[in-house]
C-alpha positions as a Markdown table, in Angstrom:
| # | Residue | x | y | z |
|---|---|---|---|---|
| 1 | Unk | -5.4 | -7.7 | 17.9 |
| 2 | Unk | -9.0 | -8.5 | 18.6 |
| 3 | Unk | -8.8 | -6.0 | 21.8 |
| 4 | Unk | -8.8 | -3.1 | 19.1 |
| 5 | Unk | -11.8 | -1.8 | 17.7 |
| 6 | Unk | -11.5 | -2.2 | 13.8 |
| 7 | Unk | -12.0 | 1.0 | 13.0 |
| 8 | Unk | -7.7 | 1.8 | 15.2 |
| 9 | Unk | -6.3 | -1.5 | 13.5 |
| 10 | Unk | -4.8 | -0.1 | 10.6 |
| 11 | Unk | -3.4 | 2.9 | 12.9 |
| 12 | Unk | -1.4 | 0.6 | 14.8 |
| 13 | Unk | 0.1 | -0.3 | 12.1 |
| 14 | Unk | 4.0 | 1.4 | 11.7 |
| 15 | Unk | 5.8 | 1.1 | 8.4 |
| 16 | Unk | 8.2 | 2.9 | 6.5 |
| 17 | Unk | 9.0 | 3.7 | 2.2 |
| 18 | Unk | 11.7 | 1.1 | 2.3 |
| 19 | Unk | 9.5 | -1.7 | 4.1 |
| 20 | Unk | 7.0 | -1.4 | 0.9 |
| 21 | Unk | 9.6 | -1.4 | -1.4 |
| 22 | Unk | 11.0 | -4.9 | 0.2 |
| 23 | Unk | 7.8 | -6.3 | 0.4 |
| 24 | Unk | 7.3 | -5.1 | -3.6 |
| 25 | Unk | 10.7 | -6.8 | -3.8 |
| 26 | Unk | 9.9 | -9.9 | -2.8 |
| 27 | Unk | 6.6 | -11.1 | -4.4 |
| 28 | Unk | 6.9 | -14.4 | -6.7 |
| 29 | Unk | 5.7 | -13.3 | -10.1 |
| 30 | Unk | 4.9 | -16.8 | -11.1 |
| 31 | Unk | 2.1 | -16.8 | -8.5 |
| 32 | Unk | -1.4 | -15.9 | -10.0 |
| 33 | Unk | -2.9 | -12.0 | -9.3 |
| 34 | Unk | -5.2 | -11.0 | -6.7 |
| 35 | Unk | -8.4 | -9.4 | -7.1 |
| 36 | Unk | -7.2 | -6.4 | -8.4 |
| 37 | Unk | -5.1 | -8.3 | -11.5 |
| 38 | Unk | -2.1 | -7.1 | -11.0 |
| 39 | Unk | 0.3 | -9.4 | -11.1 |
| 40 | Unk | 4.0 | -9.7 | -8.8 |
| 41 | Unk | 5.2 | -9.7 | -12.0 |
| 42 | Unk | 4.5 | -6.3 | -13.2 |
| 43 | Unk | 5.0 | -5.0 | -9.4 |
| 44 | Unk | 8.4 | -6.7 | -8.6 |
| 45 | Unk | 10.6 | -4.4 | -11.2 |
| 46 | Unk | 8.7 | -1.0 | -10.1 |
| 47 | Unk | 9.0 | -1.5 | -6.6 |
| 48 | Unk | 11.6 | 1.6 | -6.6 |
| 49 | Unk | 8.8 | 3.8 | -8.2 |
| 50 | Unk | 6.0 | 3.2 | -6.5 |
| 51 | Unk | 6.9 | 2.1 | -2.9 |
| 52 | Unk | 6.5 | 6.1 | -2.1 |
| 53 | Unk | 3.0 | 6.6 | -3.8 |
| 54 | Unk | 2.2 | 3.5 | -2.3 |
| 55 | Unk | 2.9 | 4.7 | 1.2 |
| 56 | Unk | 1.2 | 8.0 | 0.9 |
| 57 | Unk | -2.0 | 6.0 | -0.3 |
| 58 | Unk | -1.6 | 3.7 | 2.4 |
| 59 | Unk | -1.1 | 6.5 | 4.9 |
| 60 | Unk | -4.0 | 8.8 | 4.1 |
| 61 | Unk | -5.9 | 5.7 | 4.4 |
| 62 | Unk | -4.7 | 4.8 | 8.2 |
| 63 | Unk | -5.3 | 8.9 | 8.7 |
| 64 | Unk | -8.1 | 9.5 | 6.5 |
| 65 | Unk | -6.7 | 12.6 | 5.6 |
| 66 | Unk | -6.1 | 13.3 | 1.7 |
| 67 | Unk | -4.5 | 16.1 | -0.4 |
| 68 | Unk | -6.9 | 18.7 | -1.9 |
| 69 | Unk | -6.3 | 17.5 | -5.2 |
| 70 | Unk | -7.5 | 13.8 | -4.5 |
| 71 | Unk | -10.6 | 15.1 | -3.9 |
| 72 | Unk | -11.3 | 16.9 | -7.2 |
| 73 | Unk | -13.6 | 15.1 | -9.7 |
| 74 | Unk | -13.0 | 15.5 | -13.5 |
């Protein structure tokens, strides 16, 4: 992976919904939270929920492309 330039890493990167759902699945909720506190715990029993949201953020991300309505300010 260190032939591609940083900037085309994360958009040769393939997943689907269902693989962030298993990987939700799977986290140990006795292990401690990352940097943005949120523990397995609280993650692991939503995983049906949020795997979708999850992928959309990750995929406008990898695209930079967002909805209209990410970009309005309140």
């Amino acid at each position: 992976m260190d032939d591609i330039p940083p900037d085309r890493r994360l958009k040769s990167i393939v997943f689907e919904t269902y693989e962030v759902k298993d990987i939700l699945q799977i986290l140990n909720g006795n292990k401690a939270s990352g940097p943005d506190a949120i523990s397995g715990r609280i993650l692991k029993p939503v995983a049906d929920i949020i795997a979708k949201p999850l992928h959309t953020i990750i995929l406008s991300l990898r695209t930079k492309l967002f909805p209209s309505a990410w970009k309005l300010a309140k």
